[in-house]
N, C-alpha and C positions, 0 to 999 in steps of 0.2 A: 797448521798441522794437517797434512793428509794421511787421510784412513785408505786405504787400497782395500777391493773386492778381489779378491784374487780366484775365481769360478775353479771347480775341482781343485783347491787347495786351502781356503779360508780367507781370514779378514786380518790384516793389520799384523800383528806377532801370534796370531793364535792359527792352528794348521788341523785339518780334518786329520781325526785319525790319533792325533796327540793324546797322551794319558793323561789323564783329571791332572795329578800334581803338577804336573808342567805346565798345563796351563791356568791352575792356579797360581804359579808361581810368574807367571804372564801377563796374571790381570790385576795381581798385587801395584804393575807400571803402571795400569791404565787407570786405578782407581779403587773404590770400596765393593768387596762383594759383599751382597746383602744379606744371602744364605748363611745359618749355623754355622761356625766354625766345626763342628762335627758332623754336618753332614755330607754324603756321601751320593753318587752314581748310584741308577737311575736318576734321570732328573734334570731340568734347569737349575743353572745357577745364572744370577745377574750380579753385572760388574756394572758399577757406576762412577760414569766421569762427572766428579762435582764440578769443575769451571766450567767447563763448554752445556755441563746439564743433556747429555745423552747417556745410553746404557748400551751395552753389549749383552746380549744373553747366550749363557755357553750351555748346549746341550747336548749330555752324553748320554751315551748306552748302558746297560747292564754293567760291558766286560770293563768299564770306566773310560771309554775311546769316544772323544769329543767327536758327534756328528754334522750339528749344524751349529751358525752362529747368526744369530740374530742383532741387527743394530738398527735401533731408534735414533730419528730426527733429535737433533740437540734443539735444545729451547730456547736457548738464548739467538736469536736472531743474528747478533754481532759477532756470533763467536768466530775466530779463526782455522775453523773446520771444515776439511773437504771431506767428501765421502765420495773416493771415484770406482768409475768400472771404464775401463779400458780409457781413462784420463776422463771420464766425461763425470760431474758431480749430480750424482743421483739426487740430491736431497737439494740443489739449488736452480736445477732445468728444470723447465716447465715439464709434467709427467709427458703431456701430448708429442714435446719436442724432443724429449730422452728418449719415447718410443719410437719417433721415424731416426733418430742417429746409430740406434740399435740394429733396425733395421736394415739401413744403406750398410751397415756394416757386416750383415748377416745370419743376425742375431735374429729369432723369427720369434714377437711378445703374442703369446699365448691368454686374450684377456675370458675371463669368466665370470659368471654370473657370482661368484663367492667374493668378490672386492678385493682382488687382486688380480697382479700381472703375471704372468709366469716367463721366462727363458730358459727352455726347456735345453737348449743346445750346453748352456750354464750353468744350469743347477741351481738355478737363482728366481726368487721371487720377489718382486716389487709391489707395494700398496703404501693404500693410505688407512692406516687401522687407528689413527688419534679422535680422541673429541676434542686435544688442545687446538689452540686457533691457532694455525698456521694461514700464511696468508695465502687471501682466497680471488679469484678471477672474477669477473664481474656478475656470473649468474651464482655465484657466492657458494662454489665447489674449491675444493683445496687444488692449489695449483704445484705444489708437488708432491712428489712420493714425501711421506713419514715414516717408511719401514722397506728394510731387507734384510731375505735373509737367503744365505750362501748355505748348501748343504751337502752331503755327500751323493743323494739322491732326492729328485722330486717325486713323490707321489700322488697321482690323479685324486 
């Protein structure tokens, strides 16, 4: 299965700007949301894919207009899941290597002292925010990203 990053438009079937019930009625395909069945915008809500063992996090506004969408590394190792940005799979390139292909592409990664990557051109943030063991490169730092997240705006 591939996940598509789609930069100023959203992740997979879920679209910036969409009203809550639409995309609840969205993430019903993708899996279990975790949240109340009565609760309501403000707020995260998490959708969870039980096979592959990743989550989407869908967050809206007040006016109930999904702004960003957050997706976590899936756990299972083996599982049949891409997570692309412009074909390249975020969550299986090494983070070092996904930075310079971004880059020859024009993408300019914005890195900061707060543990993550920015693409500012995209809207798009890349890290590694897990303490799951993902696998790790020889000085025993994680060798890819665990998290992105797509939004309508990035804020410094």
């Amino acid at each position: 299965m591939d996940i598509e990053l789609l930069p100023h438009a959203g992740v997979a079937s879920f679209r910036i700007g969409m009203h809550f019930d639409e995309a609840m009625a969205a993430a019903r395909e993708w899996g279990t949301v975790a949240n109340h069945p009565d609760e309501r915008p403000p707020g995260k809500f998490v959708v969870a894919h039980e096979e592959f063992r990743f989550t989407f996090v869908l967050i809206f506004r007040q006016d109930e207009s999904l702004n960003s969408i957050e997706v976590s590394r899936f756990r299972n190792e083996d599982a049949d899941v891409r997570v692309l940005l412009e074909g390249l799979d975020v969550f299986r390139t090494p983070h070092e290597e996904l930075q310079q292909q971004l880059e020859e592409r024009g993408h300019p990664v914005e890195e900061n002292d707060l543990g993550f990557d920015g693409l500012p051109d995209l809207n798009i943030i890349l890290a590694n925010t897990s303490s799951y063991e993902y696998p790790m490169d020889d000085d025993g730092d994680p060798m890819y990203y665990d998290y992105v997240l797509v939004s309508d705006r990035i804020t410094p």
